[in-house]
C-alpha positions as CSV (number, residue, x, y, z in Angstrom):
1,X,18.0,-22.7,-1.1
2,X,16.1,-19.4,0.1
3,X,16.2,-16.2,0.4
4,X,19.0,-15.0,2.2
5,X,18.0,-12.6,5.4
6,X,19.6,-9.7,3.8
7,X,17.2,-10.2,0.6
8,X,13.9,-10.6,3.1
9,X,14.6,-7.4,5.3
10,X,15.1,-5.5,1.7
11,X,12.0,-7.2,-0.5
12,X,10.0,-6.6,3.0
13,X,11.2,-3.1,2.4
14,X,9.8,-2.6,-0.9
15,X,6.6,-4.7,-0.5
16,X,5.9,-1.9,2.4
17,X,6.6,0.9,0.2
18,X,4.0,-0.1,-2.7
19,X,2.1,-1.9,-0.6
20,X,-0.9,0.3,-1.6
21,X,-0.2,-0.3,-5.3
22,X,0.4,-3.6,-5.5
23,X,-1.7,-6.4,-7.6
24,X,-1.8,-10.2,-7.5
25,X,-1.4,-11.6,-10.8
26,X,-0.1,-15.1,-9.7
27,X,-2.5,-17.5,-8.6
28,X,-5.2,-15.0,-7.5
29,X,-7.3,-16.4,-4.4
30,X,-4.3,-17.9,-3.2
31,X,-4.2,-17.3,1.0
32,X,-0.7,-17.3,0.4
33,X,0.5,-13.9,-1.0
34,X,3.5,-11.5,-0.9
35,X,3.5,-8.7,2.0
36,X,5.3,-7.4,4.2
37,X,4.4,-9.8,6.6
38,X,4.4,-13.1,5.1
39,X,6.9,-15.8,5.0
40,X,8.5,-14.7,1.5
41,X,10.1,-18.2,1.1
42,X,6.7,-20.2,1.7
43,X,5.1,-17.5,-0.8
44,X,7.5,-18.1,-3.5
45,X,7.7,-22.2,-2.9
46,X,4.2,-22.0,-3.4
47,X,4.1,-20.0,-6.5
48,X,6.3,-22.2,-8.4
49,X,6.0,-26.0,-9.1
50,X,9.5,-27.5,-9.8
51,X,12.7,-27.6,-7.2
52,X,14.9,-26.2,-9.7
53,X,12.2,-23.5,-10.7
54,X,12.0,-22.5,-7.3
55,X,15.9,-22.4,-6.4
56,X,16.5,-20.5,-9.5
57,X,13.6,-18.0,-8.4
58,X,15.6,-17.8,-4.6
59,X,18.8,-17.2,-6.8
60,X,17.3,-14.2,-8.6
61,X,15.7,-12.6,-6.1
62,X,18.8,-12.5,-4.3
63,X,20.9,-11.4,-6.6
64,X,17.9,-8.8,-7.2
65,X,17.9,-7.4,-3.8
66,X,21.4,-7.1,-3.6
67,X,21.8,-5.2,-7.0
68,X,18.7,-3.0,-5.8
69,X,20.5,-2.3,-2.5
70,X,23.4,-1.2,-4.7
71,X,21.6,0.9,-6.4
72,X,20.1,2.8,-3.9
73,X,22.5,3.5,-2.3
74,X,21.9,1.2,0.2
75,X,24.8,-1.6,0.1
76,X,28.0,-1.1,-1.7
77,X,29.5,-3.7,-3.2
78,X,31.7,-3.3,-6.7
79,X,31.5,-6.5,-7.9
80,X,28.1,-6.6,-8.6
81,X,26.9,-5.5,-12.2
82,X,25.2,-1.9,-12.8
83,X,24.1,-3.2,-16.2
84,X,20.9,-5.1,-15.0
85,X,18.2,-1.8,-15.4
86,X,17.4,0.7,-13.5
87,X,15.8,0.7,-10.3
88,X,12.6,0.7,-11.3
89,X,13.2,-1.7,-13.3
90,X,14.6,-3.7,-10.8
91,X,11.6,-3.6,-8.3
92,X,9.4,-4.5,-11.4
93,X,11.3,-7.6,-11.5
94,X,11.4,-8.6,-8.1
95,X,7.9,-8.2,-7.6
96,X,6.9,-10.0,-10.8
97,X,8.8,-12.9,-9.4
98,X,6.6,-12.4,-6.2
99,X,3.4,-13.0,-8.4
100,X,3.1,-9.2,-8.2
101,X,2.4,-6.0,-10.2
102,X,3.6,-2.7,-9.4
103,X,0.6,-0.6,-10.5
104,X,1.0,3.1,-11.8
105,X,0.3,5.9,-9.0
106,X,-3.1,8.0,-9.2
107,X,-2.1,11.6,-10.8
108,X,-3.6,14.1,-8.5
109,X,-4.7,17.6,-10.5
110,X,-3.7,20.6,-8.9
111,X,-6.4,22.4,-6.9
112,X,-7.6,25.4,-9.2
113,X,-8.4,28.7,-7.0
């Protein structure tokens, strides 16, 4: 199993979007990490151990993606469930499975004249 081309263009979609607040938290050091620009299905084959681990990771990130999509406004499709979070939620969980963290954006003060 892997990831589905669909699920590639739109986690290569969100990876750009945070790519300036995103943290490793899986196997720091690794050369191998989640971007925009890696190979998504050598990065999450090499995050987990087992065959079935790693099928069932490939199975929930495309399901992910797809509900995401769906969410956004992006892909309609009515038989998928609305029940799994919000969006943000949804991106959370993608990238955690990505051996990533979504870290919080800087608050920037107002100037004061």
């Amino acid at each position: 199993m892997a990831l589905s081309l669909f699920s590639q263009y739109h986690i290569r979609q969100l990876l750009h979007r945070y790519r300036d607040r995103l943290r490793l938290v899986a196997a720091p050091g690794r050369a191998l990490a989640a971007s925009e620009d890696a190979d998504l299905n050598a990065v999450v084959e090499g995050l987990y151990l087992e065959d079935a681990e790693i099928d069932r990771v490939f199975q929930q990130l495309n399901t992910l993606a797809q509900v995401h999509a769906a969410s956004t406004g992006r892909f309609s499709c009515d038989a998928l469930p609305h029940t799994w979070g919000t969006v943000r939620e949804l991106e959370v969980k993608i990238l955690r499975l990505l051996g990533l963290e979504l870290m919080p954006q800087p608050v920037i003060a107002p100037l004061l004249r």
